[in-house]
C-alpha positions as CSV (number, residue, x, y, z in Angstrom):
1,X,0.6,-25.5,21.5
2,X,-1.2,-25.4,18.0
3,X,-4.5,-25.5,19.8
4,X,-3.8,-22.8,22.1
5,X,-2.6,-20.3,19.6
6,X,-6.1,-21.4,17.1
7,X,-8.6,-21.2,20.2
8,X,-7.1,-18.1,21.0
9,X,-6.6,-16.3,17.2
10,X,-10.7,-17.7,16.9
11,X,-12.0,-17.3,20.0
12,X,-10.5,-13.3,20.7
13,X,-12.6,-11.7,17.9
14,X,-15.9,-13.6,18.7
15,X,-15.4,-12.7,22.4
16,X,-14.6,-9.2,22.0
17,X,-17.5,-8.8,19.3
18,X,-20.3,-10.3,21.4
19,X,-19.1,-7.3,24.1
20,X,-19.2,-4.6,21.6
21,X,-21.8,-1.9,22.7
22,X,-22.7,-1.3,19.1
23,X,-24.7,-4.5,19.7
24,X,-27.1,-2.6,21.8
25,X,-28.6,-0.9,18.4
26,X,-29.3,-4.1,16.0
27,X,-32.0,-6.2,16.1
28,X,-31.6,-10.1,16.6
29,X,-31.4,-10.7,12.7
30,X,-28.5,-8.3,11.7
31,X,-26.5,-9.6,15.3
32,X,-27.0,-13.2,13.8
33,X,-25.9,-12.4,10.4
34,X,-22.9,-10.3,11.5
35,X,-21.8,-13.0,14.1
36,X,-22.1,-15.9,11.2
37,X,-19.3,-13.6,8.9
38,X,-17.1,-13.2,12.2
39,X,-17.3,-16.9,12.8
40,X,-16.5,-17.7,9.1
41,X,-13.9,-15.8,9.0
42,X,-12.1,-17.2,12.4
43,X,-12.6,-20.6,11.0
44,X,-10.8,-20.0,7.9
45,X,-7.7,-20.0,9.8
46,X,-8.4,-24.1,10.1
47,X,-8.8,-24.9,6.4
48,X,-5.0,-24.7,5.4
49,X,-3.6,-25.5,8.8
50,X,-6.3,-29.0,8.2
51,X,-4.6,-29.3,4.7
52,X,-1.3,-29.8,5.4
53,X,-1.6,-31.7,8.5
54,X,-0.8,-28.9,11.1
55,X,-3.9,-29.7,13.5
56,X,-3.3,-32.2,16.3
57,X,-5.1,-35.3,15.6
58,X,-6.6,-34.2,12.6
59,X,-3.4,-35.1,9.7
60,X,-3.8,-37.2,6.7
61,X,-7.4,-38.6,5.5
62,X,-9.3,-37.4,8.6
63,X,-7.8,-33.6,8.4
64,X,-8.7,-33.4,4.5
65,X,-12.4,-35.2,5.9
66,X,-12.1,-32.2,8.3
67,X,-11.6,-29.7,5.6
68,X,-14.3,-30.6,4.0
69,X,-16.5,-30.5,6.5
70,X,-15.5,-27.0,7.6
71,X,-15.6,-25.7,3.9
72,X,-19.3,-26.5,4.2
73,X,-19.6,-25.1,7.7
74,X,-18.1,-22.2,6.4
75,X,-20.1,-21.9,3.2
76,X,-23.6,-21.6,5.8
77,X,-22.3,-19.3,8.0
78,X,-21.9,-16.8,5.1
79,X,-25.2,-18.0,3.2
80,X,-26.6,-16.8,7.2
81,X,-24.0,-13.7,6.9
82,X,-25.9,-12.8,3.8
83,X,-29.3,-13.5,4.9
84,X,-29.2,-11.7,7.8
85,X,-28.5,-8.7,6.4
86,X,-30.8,-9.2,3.2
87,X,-33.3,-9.2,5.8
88,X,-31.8,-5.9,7.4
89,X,-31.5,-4.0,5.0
90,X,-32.2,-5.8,0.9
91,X,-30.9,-2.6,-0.9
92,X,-27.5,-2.5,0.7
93,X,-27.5,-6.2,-0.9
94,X,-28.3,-5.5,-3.8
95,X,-25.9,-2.7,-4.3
96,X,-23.6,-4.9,-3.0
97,X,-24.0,-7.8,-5.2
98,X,-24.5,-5.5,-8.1
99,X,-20.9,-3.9,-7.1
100,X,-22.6,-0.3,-7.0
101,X,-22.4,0.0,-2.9
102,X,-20.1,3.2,-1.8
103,X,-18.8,1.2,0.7
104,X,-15.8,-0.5,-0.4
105,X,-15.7,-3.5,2.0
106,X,-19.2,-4.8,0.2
107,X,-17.2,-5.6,-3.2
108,X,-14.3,-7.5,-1.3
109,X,-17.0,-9.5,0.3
110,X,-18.9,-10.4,-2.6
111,X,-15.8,-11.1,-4.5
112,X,-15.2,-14.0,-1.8
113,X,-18.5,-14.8,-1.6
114,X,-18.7,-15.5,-4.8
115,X,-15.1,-17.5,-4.9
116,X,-16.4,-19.7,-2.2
117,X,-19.4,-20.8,-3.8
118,X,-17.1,-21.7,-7.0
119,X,-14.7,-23.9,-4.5
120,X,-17.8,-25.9,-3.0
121,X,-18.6,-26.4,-6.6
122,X,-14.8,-27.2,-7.6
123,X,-14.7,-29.4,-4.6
124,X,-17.8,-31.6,-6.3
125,X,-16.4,-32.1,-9.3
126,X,-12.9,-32.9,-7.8
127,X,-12.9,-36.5,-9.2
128,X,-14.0,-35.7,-12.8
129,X,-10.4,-33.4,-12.8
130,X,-6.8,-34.2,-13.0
131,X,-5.3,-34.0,-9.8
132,X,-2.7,-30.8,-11.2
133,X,-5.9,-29.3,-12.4
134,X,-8.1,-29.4,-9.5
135,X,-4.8,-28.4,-7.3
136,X,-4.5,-25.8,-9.2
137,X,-8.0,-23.9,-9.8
138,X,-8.9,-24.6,-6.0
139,X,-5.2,-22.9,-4.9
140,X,-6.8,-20.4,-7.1
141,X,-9.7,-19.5,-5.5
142,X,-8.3,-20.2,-2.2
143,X,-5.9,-16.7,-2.5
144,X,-9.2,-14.8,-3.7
145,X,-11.6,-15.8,-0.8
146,X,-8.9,-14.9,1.7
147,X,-7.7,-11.9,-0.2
148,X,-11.2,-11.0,-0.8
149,X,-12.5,-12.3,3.1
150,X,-8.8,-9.8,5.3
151,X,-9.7,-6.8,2.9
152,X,-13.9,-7.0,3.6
153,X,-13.0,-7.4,7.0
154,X,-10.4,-5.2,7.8
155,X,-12.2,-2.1,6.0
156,X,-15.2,-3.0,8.1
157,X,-15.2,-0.9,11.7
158,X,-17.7,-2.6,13.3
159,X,-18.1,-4.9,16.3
160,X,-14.3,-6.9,16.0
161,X,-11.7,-5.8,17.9
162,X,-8.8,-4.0,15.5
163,X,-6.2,-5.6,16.8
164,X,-7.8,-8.8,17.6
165,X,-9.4,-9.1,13.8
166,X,-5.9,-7.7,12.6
167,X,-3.6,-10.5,13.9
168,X,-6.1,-13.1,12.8
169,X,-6.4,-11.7,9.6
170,X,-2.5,-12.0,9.2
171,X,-2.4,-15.5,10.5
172,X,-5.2,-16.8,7.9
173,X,-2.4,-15.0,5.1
174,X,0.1,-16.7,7.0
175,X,-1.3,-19.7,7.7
176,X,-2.5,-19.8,3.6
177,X,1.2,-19.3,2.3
178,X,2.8,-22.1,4.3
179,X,-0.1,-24.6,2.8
180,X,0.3,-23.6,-0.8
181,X,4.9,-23.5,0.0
182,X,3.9,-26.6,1.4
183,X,1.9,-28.2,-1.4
184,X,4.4,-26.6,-3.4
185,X,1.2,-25.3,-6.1
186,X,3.3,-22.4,-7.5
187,X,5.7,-25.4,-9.0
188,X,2.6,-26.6,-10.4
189,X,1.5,-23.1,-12.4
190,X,5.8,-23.1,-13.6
191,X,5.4,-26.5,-14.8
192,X,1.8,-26.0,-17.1
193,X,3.4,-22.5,-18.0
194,X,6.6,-24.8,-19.8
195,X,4.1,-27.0,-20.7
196,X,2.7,-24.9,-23.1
């Protein structure tokens, strides 16, 4: 049942994007580039469901193997995300990463952009932390890449389907919320907070 509902909540935005007739207008660069952030995006749905053991076949040390795997997957669609449309257009990137773009989908996605590349770099220096710490800092960043990765999305009218990108939008939140309940992080944050 799990799968069904992933495949479907992946699969739907991809599908209905590769039939969008504003495809007939962009070149082969800016299609790859676009179709690397809708791919990343649907696979971020995985990473908490993988953490907590919710994927069929993939629980315990394989589904954490799994999650880091896709982390790194997902980290090189959105280095392709942002080449592609370096190559498209470099001043829109530049405004972007500079946070001076009038659009205001670009800051959202730099903002997770940017939280992303500090997980990877979290997740390499995993064993030099406490457990609670690492726990912690990587919850963290995990609420600003998806915060940051609904709200680029879901300003963006492009290629995805609205209703398609909406309901997989709300099941990465969803799906997010019942890892860190799970994990039971926030109980971490009250305990350093008394700590101190």
């Amino acid at each position: 049942m799990i799968w069904t509902v992933v495949l479907v909540a992946v699969g739907s935005p991809v599908a209905i994007a590769a039939q969008s007739p504003l495809l007939e207008w962009r070149d082969a660069v800016y299609i790859i580039g676009g179709f690397a952030g809708i791919v990343a995006l649907s696979l971020m749905l995985l990473q908490p469901l993988l953490v907590i053991g919710d994927v069929p076949l993939l629980s315990g040390r394989r589904g954490r193997r799994a999650h880091v795997f896709l982390g790194l997957a997902i980290t090189g669609l959105i280095g392709v995300h942002v080449v592609g449309l370096w190559v498209t257009s470099p001043p829109d990137i530049v405004d972007a990463l500079l946070f001076r773009s009038p659009t205001p989908f670009s800051a959202w996605g730099v903002i997770a952009m940017w939280a992303i590349f500090a997980s990877v770099v979290l997740a390499g220096l995993r064993f030099r932390l406490r457990p609670r710490s690492f726990r912690l800092a990587h919850s963290g960043l995990v609420v600003v890449i998806v915060a940051g990765s609904v709200l680029h999305a879901v300003q963006i009218h492009g290629t995805m389907g609205t209703i398609s990108k909406g309901a997989l939008c709300g099941l990465i939140g969803l799906a997010v919320a019942r890892a860190l309940a799970g994990r039971k992080v926030w109980k971490l944050v009250f305990r350093v907070g008394s700590a101190r």
